[in-house]
N, C-alpha and C positions, 0 to 999 in steps of 0.2 A: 524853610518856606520857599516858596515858587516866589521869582521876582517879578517884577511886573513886566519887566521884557520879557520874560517868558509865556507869563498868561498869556500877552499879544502877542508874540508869535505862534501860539498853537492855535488857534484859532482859524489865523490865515495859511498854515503848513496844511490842515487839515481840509482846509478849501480847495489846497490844489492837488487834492487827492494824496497829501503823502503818507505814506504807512506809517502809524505810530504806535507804538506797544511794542511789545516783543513779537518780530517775525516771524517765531519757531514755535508759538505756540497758538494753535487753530481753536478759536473759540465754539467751534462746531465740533470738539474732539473732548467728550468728556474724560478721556483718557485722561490725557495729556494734560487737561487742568486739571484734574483731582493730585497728579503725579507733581505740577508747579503748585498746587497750593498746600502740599505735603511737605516742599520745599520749604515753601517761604515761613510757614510753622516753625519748619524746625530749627529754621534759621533765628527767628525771632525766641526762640525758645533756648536756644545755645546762647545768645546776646544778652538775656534777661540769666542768667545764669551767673554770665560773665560779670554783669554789674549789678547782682541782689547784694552783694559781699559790703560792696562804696556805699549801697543805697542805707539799706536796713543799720 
């Protein structure tokens, strides 16, 4: 969970223009996110692997 210092701090980071997200990846570049949401799959995919074993 996000703490409450932190919901209020993004709020105000983001008022005074600072860049937040990932820098490296241009939301006008559907490359690029198709290739980060490739990632993040398969990341989540390797994880739920790793702990079906505890789970089930």
């Amino acid at each position: 969970m996000i703490s409450a210092h932190t919901k209020a701090a993004l709020p105000v980071a983001k008022a005074r223009g600072a860049g937040l997200g990932n820098p490296h990846l241009f939301a006008r570049d559907p490359v690029l996110a198709a290739r980060a949401n490739k990632a993040q799959v398969e990341n989540a995919m390797r994880r739920t692997a790793a702990v079906l074993p505890y789970v089930e």
